[in-house]
N, C-alpha and C positions, 0 to 999 in steps of 0.2 A: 821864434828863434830856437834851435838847437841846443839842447842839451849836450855839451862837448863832451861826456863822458858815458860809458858802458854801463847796465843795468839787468844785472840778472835776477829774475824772479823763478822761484818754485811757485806753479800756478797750480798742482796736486801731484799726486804721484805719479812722478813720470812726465809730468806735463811741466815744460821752462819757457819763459819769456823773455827775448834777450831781444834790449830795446837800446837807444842811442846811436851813436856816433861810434864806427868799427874802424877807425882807421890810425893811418903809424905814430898818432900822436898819445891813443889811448891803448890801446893794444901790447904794448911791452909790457906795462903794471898788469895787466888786466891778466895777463897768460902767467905773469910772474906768480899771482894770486892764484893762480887755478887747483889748488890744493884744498881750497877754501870754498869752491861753490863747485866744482866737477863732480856731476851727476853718478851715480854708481847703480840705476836701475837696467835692469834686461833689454827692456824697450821703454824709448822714448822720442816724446818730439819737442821740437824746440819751433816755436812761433820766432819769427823771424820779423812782422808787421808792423813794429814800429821801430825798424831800425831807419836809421832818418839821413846817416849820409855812410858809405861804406867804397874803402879805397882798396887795392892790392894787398895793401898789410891786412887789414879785418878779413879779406878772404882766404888768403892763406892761412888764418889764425884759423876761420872756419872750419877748413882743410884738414888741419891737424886734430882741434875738437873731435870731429866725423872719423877721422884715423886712428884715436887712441880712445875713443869710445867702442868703435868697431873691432879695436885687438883686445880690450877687455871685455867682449862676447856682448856688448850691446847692439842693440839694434836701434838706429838710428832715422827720424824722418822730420826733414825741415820744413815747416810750413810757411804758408804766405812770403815766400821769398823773394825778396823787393825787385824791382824791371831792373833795376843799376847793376844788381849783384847779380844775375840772371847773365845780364850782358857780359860780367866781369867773367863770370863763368866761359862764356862763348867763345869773346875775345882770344882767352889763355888754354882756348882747348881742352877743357877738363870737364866743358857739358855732360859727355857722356860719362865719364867717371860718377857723376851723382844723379843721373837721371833717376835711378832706384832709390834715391832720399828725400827728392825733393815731388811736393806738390802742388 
């Protein structure tokens, strides 16, 4: 059974772990919080591999994450990024927007 909520881990420096459930039911608290765990290193990547179900809301949320990382001069790269969210990518036409972050 799923974990209905979001989990972010500092796994070293620079290295984050964001595990759970991304969608429109956790995602508001989660982004409202982001003062609270938003990374502030040059470069980083975020492990994406035990995110366990992820809707439009969690990907847009992702979006933006990668958006206001990228204007505060970070360098941004998502790892093991789930087949669902890959799709959601495809689907809404923004593959190519992060093909340069994702692995």
């Amino acid at each position: 059974m799923a974990v209905d909520k979001i989990c972010w881990q500092v796994i070293a420096e620079g290295q984050y772990h964001l595990s759970g459930v991304l969608d429109r039911d956790t995602v508001p608290d989660f982004w409202r919080q982001r003062h609270q765990w938003m990374p502030h290193n040059k470069r980083l990547t975020i492990d994406l591999a035990d995110l366990s179900r992820v809707d439009s809301a969690g990907m847009v949320m992702l979006l933006h994450l990668c958006q206001q990382l990228e204007q505060a001069g970070s360098g941004v790269m998502l790892h093991n990024v789930p087949q669902q969210l890959k799709t959601l990518f495809r689907l809404s036409h923004i593959e190519p927007m992060l093909a340069a972050c994702m692995e």
